[in-house]
SEVO-322557 format. One record per residue (C-alpha): x, y, z; residue in one letter; residue number from 0. Coordinates in steps of 0.02 Angstrom, whole numbers, plus 50000, padded with zeros to 5 digits. Example, Ala and Ser with C-alpha at 12.3 -4.5 7.8 and 13.67 -1.06 7.14 Angstrom:
# residues 2
<east:50615 | north:49775 | up:50390 | residu:A | num:0>
<east:50684 | north:49947 | up:50357 | residu:S | num:1>
//
This chain:
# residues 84
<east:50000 | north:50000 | up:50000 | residu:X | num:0>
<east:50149 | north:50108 | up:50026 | residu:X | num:1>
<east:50216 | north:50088 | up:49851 | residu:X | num:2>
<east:50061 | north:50161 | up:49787 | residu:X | num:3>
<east:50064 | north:50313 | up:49882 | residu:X | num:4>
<east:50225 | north:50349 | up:49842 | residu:X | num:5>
<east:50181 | north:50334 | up:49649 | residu:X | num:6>
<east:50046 | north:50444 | up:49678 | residu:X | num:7>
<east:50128 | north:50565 | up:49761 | residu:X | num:8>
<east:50242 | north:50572 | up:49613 | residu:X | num:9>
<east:50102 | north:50588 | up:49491 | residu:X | num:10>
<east:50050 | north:50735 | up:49599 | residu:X | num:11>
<east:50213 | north:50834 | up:49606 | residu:X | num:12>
<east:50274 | north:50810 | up:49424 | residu:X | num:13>
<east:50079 | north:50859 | up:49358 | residu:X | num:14>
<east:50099 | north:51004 | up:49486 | residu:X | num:15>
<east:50275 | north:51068 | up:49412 | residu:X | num:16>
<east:50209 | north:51044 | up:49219 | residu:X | num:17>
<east:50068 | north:51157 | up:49256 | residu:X | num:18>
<east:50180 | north:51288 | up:49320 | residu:X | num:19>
<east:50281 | north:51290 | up:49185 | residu:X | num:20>
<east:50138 | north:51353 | up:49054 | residu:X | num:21>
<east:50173 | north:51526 | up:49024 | residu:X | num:22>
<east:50361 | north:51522 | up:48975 | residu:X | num:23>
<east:50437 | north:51577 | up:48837 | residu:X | num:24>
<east:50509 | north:51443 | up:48709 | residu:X | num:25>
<east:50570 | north:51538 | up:48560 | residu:X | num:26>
<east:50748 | north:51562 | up:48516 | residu:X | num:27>
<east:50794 | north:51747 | up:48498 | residu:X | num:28>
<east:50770 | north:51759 | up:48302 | residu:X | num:29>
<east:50598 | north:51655 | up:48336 | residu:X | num:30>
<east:50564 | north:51785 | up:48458 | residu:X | num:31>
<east:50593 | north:51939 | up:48376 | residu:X | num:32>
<east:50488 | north:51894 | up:48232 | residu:X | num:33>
<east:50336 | north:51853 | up:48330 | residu:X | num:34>
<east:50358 | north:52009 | up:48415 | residu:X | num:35>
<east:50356 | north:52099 | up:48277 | residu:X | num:36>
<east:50213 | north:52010 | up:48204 | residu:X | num:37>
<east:50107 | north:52046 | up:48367 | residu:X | num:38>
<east:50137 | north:52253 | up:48359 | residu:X | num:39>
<east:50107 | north:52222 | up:48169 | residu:X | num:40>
<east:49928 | north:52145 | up:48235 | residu:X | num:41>
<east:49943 | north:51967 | up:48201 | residu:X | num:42>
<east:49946 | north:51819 | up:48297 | residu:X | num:43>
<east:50075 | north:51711 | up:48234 | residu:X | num:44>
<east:50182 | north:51722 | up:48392 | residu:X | num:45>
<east:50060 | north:51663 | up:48495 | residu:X | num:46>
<east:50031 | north:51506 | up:48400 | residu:X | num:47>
<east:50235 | north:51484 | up:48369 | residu:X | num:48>
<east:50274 | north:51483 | up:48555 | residu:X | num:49>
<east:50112 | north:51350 | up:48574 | residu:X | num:50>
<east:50175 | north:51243 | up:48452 | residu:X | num:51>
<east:50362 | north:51225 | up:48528 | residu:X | num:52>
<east:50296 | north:51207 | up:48696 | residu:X | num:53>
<east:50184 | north:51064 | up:48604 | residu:X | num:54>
<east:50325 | north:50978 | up:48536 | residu:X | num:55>
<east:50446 | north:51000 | up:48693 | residu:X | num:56>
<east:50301 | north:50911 | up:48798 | residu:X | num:57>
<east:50287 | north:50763 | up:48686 | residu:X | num:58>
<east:50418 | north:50657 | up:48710 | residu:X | num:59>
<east:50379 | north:50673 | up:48917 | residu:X | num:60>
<east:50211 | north:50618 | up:48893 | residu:X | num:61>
<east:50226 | north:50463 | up:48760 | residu:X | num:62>
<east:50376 | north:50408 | up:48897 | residu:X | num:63>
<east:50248 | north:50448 | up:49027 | residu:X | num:64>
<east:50118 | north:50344 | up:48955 | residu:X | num:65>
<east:50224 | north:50206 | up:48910 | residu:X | num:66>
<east:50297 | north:50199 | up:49102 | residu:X | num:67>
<east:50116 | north:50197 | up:49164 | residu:X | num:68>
<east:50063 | north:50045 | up:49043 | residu:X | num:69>
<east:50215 | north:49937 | up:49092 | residu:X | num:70>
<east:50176 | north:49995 | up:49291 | residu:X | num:71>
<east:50027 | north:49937 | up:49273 | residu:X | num:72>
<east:50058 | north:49775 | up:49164 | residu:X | num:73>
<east:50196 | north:49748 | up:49301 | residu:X | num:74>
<east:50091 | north:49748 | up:49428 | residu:X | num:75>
<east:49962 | north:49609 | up:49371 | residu:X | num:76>
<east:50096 | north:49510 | up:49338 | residu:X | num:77>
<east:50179 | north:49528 | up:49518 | residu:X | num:78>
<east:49981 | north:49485 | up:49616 | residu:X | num:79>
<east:49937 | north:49319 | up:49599 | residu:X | num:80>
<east:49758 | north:49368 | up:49659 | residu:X | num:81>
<east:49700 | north:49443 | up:49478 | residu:X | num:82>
<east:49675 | north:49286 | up:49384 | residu:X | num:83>
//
């Protein structure tokens, strides 16, 4: 029982710090400059640009995420002999 609140408490802290994390900036400088320019200009291309990278940074984390959760949980009914 204590193995599962400690994976929980995990699943609560790393949620926690990748919500806190949502208004950064991800652009390089060049990136940057351009969308700021397009913003004054009146368009919204820099809003979608910094959406996107942050889309594709927080990819990878959540298909290794969801794979570590599937093979947790495969582990699991594999370690109780009570599911069968």
């Amino acid at each position: 029982m204590k193995k599962a609140y400690k994976y929980i408490t995990i699943l609560l802290v790393s949620l926690s710090l990748s919500l806190v994390s949502l208004d950064m900036q991800a652009q390089c400088p060049m990136c940057k400059m351009s969308a700021e320019q397009n913003l004054k200009m009146g368009g919204t291309a820099g809003k979608g640009l910094n959406r996107g990278i942050l889309f594709m940074f927080a990819m990878p984390y959540i298909i290794v995420g969801t794979l570590g959760f599937v093979w947790l949980r495969n582990r699991r009914k594999e370690d109780d002999p009570e599911v069968e």
